[in-house]
C-alpha positions in Angstrom: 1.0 -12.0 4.6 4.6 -11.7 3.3 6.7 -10.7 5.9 10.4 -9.4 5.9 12.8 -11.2 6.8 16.4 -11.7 7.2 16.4 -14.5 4.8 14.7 -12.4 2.0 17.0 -9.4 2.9 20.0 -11.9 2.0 18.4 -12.6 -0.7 18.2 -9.3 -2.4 21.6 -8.0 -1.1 23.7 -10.4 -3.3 25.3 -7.4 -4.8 26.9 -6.6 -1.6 28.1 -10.6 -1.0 25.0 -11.5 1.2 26.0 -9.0 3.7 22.9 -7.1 5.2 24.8 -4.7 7.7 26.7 -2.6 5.5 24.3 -3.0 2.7 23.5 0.5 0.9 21.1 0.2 -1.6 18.2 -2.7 -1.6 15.4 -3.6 -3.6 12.1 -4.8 -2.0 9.5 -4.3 -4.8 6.5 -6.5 -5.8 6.8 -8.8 -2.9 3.2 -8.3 -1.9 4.7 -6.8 2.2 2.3 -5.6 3.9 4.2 -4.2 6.9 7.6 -2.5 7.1 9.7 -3.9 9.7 12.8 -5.0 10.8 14.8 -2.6 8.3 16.1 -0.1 10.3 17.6 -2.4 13.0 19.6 -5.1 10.3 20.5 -2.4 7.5 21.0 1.0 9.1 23.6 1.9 6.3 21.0 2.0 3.6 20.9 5.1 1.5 18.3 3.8 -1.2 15.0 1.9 -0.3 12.5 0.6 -2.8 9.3 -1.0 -1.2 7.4 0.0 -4.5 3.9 -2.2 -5.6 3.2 -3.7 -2.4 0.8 -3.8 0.2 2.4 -0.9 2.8 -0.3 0.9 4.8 1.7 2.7 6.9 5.2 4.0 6.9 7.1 3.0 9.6 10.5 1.4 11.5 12.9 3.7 8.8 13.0 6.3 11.3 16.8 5.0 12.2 17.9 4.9 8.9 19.9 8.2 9.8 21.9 7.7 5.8 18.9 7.0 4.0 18.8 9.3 1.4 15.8 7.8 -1.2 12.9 6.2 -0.1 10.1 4.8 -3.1 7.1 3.8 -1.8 5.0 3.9 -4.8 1.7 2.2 -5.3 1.3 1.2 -1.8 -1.7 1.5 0.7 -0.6 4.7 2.6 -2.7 7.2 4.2 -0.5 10.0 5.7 2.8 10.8 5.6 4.9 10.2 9.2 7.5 8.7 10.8 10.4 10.2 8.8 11.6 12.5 11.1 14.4 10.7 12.0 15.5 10.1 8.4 18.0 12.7 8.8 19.5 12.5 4.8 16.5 12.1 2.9 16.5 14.1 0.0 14.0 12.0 -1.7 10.9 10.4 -1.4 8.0 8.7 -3.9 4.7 8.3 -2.6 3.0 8.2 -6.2 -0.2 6.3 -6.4 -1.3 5.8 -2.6 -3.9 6.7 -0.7 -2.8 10.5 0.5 -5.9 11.8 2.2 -4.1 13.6 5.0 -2.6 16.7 3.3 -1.3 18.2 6.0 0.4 15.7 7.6 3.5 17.0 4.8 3.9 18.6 7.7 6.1 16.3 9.6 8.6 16.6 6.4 9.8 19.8 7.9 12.1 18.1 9.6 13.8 16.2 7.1 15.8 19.8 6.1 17.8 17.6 3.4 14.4 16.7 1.7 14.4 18.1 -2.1 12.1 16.0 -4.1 8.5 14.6 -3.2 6.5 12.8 -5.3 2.3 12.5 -4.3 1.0 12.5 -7.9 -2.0 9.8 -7.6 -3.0 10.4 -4.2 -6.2 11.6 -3.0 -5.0 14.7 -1.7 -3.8 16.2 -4.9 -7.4 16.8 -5.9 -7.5 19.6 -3.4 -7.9 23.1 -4.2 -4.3 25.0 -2.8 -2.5 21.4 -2.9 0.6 22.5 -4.7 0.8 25.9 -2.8 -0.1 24.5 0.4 3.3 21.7 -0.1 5.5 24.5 -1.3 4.7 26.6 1.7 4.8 24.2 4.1 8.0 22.5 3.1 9.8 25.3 2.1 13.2 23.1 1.3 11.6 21.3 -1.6 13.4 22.0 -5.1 10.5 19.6 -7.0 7.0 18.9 -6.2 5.8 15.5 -8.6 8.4 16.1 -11.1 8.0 19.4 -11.6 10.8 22.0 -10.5 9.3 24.6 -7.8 10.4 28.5 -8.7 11.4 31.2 -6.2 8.2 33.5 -7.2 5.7 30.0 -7.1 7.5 30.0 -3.5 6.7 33.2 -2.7 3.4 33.1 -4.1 2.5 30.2 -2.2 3.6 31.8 1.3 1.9 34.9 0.8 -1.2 32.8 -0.1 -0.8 30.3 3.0 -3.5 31.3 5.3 -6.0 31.3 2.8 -4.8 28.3 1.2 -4.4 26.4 4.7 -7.7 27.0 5.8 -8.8 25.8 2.2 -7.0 22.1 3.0 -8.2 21.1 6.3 -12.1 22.0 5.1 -11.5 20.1 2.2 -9.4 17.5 4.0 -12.0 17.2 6.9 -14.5 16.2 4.2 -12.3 13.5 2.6 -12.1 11.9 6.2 -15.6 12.1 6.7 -15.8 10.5 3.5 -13.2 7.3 4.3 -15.3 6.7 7.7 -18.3 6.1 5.3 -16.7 4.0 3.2 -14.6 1.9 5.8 -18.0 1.2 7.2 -19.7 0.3 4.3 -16.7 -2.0 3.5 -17.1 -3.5 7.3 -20.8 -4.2 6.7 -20.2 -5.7 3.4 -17.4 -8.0 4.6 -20.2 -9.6 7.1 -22.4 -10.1 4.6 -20.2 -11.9 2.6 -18.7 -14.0 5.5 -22.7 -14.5 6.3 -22.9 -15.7 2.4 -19.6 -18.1 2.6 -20.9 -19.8 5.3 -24.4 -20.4 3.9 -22.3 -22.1 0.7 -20.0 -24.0 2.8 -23.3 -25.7 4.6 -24.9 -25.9 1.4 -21.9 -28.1 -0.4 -21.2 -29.6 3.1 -25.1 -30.9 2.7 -24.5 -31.8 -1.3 -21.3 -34.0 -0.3 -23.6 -36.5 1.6 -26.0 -37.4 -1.2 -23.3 -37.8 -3.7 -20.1 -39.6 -4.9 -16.7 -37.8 -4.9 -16.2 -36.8 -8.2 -20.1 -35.0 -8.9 -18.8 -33.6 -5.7 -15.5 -32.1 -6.7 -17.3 -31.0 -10.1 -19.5 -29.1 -8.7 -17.3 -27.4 -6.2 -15.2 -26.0 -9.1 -18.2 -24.5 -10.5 -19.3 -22.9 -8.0 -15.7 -21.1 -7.2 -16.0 -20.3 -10.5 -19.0 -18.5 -10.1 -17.6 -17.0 -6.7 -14.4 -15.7 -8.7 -17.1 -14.1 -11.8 -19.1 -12.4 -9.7 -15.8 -10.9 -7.3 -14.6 -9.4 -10.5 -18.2 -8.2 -11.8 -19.2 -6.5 -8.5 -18.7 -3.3 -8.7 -16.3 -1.5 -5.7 -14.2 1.8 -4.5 -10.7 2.0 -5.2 -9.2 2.2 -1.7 -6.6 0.3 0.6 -9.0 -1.9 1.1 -10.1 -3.1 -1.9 -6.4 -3.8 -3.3 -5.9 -5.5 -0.2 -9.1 -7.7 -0.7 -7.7 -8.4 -4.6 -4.7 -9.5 -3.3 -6.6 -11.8 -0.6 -8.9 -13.0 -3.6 -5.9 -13.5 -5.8 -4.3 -15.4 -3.5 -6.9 -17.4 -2.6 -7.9 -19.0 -6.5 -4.2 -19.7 -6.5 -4.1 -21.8 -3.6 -7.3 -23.3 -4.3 -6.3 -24.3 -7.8 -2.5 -25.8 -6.4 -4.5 -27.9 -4.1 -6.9 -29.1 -6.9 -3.6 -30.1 -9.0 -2.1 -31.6 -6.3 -5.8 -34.0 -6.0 -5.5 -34.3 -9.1 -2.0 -35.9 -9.1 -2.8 -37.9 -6.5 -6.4 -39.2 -7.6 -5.9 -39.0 -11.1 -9.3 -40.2 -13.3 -9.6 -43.1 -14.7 
């Protein structure tokens, strides 16, 4: 797991001379984090945050950023929306392509009275019936909802349409829940099996290894993590926080499987 540090921070703020303290702006995209932390006691200047294309399941330690006035947490693992309350100049904030489920936890946006663009295109909970009214009631501040500008009669419309609309959500929200507690436990029982099946393979090769030499061995170990990595892509699975968390694993995994074969290599080479 990636984690943030105040190495990488320096890293990324060479704009601003290496200095993290009064940095403004920072750019922590594609680095494969999988927590947020750390930020909002070493940079609590920041007015523009990018954690876009990572690993983020839940937003959290920004709520100090008192300045912070964008936050871009696209294409992430999140499931609700909390924790901002305390971002007191946010007038911004992408959560396109997550993992939304929790409408009404927009909620908690109230607060941020600043707040005039939100971005949940790609989420789960925009495939509800009342979504866009049920954001433009509730967060009644918001000038643009996904891009698109928010009128004073859609406005209206939507909070004369709210209790309706509200009651709507949560049914269809309760549902979605119900649905990710299937599916997490599906996931959980399929993770044992596999363990269950790794560790039959492993005492299979470790078995193999004795009754041959080390090069039949190493051959036939990279065939069969070749036929581990075909049939990861073939099997067929969800699209959830957990499964881009588990390509990510798997990814990871070949790589470091393959460095450690070169390196062998290197250091045994054939003759």
């Amino acid at each position: 797991m990636v984690r943030i540090t105040e190495s990488l921070i320096r890293q990324r703020a060479e704009h601003n001379n290496c200095e993290i303290f009064s940095l403004e702006e920072i750019s922590l995209h594609q680095q494969e984090i999988e927590r947020i932390e750390y930020i909002d006691k070493w940079c609590r200047d920041l007015k523009i945050l990018y954690f876009q294309n990572n690993l983020i399941p839940k937003i959290e330690n920004v709520g100090r950023l008192k300045k912070l006035e964008y936050l871009n947490l696209a294409l992430n693992n999140i499931e609700r929306i909390e924790n901002l309350d305390g971002c007191e100049s946010l007038k911004k904030l992408d959560l396109t392509v997550n993992f939304v489920g929790e409408l009404t936890s927009v909620k908690s946006l109230k607060h941020n009275v600043h707040l005039q663009e939100l971005f949940l295109v790609g989420n789960p909970c925009c495939d509800f019936g009342g979504y866009r009214k049920f954001v433009i009631a509730t967060i009644p501040q918001l000038k643009s909802l996904d891009g698109k500008e928010i009128t004073r009669s859609e406005q209206l419309q939507a909070l004369q349409d709210y209790p309706i609309v509200q009651q709507q959500v949560v049914e269809q929200q309760q549902a979605y829940i119900l649905k990710r507690t299937k599916e997490k436990e599906a996931l959980q029982k399929n993770s044992e099996e596999k363990e269950n099946n790794k560790l039959d393979h492993r005492q299979n090769i470790e078995s193999k290894q004795s009754n041959s030499d080390e090069e039949e061995n190493k051959d036939e170990t990279n065939l069969d993590e070749d036929e581990m990595n075909r049939k990861f892509w073939e099997e067929p699975t969800n699209y959830t926080p957990e499964s881009r968390l588990e390509v990510h694993r798997h990814i990871e995994k070949i790589r470091k499987f393959k460095d450690k074969d070169k390196n062998q290599d290197k250091q045994n080479p054939r003759r």
